[in-house]
N, C-alpha and C positions, 0 to 999 in steps of 0.2 A: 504493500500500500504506500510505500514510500515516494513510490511516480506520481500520484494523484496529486495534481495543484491542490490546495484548501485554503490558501490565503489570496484573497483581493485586494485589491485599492478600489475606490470610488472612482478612477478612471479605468480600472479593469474592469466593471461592472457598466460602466455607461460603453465600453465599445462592445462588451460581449453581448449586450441586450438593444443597445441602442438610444438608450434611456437617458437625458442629457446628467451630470454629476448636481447641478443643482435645484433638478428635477428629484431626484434620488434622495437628495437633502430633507427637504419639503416632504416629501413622504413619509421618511423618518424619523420628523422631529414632529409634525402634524398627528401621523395616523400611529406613529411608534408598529412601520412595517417591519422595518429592520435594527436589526437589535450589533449591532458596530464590536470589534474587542479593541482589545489593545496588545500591541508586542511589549515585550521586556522593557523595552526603548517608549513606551508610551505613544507611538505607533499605530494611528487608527486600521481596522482591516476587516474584510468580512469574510465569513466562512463558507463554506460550498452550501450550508443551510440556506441560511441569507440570498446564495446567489440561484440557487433552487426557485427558492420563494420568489426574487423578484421576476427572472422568467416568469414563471406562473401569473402573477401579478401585470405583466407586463401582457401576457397574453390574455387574459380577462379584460383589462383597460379597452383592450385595439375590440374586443369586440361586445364592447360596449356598456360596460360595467362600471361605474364611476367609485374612482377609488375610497371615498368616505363609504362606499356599499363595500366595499372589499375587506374593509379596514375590520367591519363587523364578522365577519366571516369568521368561522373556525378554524382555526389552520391547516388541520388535520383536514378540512372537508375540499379547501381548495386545490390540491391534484384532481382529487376526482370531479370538481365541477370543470377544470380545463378538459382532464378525457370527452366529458360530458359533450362540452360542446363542441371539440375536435371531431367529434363521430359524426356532429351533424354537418359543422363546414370548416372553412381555412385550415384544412387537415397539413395543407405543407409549410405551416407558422411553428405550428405544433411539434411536428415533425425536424424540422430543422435545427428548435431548439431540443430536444432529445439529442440529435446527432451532434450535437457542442457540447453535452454533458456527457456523450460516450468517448468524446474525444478526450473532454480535459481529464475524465477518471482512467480512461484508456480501457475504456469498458466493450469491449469486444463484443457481450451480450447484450447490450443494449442498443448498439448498432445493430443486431440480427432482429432482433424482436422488432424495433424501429419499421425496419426498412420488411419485415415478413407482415407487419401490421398493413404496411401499406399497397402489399399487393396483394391485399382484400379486396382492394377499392382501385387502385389505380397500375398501366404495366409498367414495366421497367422506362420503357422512349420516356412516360409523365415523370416518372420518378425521376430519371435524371435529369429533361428540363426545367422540370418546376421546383426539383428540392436538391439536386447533387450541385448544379450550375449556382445559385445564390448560397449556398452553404460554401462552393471553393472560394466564391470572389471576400463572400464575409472573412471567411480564413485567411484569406491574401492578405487582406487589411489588417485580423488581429496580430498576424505574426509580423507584420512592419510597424506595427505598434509597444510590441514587446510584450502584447497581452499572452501569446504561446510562444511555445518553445515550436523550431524545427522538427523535434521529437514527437510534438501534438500533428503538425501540420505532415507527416510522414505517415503515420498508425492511422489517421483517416483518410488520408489517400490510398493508403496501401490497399483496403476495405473497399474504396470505391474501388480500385483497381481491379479489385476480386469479382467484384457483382458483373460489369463489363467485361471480363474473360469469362467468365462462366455463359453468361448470355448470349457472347458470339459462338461460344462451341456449342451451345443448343442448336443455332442456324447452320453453321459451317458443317457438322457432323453430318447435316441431308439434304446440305444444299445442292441446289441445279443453275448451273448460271443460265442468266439471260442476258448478258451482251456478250459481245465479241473483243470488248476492251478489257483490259488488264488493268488496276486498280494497285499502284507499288505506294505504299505507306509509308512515310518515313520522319527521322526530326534532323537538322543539320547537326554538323559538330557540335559539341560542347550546349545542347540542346536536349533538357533531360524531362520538362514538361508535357507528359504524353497525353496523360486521360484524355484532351481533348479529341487528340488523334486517335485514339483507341475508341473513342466513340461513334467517330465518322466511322471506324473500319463496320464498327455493327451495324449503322445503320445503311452502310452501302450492302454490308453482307445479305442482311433482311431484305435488298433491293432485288438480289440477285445476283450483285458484281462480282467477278472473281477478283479477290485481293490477297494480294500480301505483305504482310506488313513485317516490318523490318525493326521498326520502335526507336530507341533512344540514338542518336551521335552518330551518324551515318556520312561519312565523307563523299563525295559528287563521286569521286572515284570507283568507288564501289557499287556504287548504282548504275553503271555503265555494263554490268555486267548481266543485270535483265537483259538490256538489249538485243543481248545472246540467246535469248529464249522467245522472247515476243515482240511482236510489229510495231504495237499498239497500244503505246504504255501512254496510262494518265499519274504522273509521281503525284503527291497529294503529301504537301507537308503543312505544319502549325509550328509559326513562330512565334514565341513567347520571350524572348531572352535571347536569341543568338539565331544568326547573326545580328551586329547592332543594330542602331537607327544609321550607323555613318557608314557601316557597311554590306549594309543590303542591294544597293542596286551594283557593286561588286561582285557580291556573291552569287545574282541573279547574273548576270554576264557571263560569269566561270561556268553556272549553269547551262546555261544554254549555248555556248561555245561546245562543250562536252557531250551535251545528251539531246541539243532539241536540232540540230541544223541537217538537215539529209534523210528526215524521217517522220513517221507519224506522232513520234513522241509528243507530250506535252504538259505542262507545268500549272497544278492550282496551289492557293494557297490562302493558308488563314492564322490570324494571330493577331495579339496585341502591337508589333514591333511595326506591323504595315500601318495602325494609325496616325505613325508619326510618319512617314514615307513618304516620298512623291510613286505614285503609282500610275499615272496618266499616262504616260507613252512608254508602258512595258512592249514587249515583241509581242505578236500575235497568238504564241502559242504556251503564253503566262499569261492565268487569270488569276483575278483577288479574291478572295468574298468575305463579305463582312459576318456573315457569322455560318454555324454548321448547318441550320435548318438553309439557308441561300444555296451553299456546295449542295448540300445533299436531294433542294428540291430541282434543280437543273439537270438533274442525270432524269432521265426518260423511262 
């Protein structure tokens, strides 16, 4: 139990929920929500109770509970009036705050149950864009705030990881393609941000495409070595990190010098590094797109 976070700050509490710090104040000196300690040092802090409860709290507020009604509440009775109303709607609020508290405890089973509760109601495609997609970008934020560790942000992707290979080898294991194109997956060097690209490869797989994917740090060089097998490759990579903003339309040249000149081949691509980019007069045979559902709905 040593891994498990248990101490907050009041600004650990306003990014992990959202809640502004002197919103949180007001609550607690008002309705006496949360109950504060102190370190050796006289050190204000809250505990994973406290940061429990405000979730909770924070999820009853948004749907419509006004906190002087919350305040009277029994404590014990508030988890189950959030279930409550999570069954009837905003199930991916609900949900997302569960998979922050699977993370920060590194609670393995509570990720399972979480995400097995949810495909009661909703399939994997919903799950990942309505609850996996706003639960990574939230995590991006708290780990550049100091609120987790790399450690948190690793054991919950790994878990995402897991869900999306399991899912593709349901399709892959009986799939029948329907195009004639080749689908080669890949991240550039020094490019270790996959899931997004793991995700396209499901949802092309679920299309019909034949693909393969190659995954993390893949040098141009390397990929020159499809060519040797098929006509009619579409490479399909996610930039998140590498190459830079300064050198991507380099990296795109090396590209296509290499792999796109004398043949069918041809290049999409997606990621956060192209919003800083001049992307206007790419070659003809390099596309951009702004998000997965855009790649994934142009394929036929």
């Amino acid at each position: 139990m040593n891994n498990i976070k248990s101490q907050f700050s009041i600004k650990d509490l306003e990014n992990l929920t959202g809640i502004k710090a002197h919103t949180i104040r007001i609550w607690e000196k008002r309705y006496n929500l949360l109950q504060p300690k102190r370190t050796d040092t006289n050190i204000r802090y809250y505990d994973l109770a406290n940061f429990q409860k405000l979730l909770n709290v924070s999820y009853l507020n948004n749907n419509g509970y006004k906190i002087s009604k919350i305040a009277t509440i029994d404590e014990e009775q508030i988890p189950n009036l959030v279930k409550e109303i999570a069954n009837e709607n905003n199930l991916e609020s609900h949900a997302i705050n569960a998979f922050k508290l699977s993370m920060l405890n590194f609670d393995q089973s509570l990720f399972y149950k979480t995400y097995e509760s949810l495909l009661k109601d909703i399939d994997f495609e919903s799950i990942f864009y309505n609850i996996f997609i706003p639960l990574l970008t939230e995590i991006g934020l708290l780990w550049q705030t100091d609120t987790i560790t790399p450690a948190h942000e690793h054991f919950i992707s790994g878990l995402i990881r897991q869900k999306i290979l399991i899912n593709t080898e349901l399709i892959q294991v009986k799939q029948e393609y329907k195009s004639t194109k080749t689908f080669v997956l890949y991240l550039p060097e020094n490019e270790i941000h996959e899931l997004g690209l793991m995700f396209v490869n499901y949802l092309l797989s679920k299309k019909g495409c034949h693909c393969i994917y190659l995954g993390q740090s893949v040098p141009i060089t390397s990929l020159s070595d499809l060519q040797n097998y098929y006509d009619d490759i579409i490479f399909i990579s996610y930039l998140t990190v590498s190459p830079s903003t300064e050198d991507v339309h380099k990296y795109l040249e090396n590209f296509e010098d290499t792999l796109l000149k004398n043949n069918n081949s041809s290049l999409w691509l997606l990621g956060k590094i192209l919003e800083s980019s001049d992307t206007e007069n790419l070659p003809k045979q390099i596309k951009t797109f702004k998000s997965i559902k855009s790649l994934t709905s142009s394929i036929d």
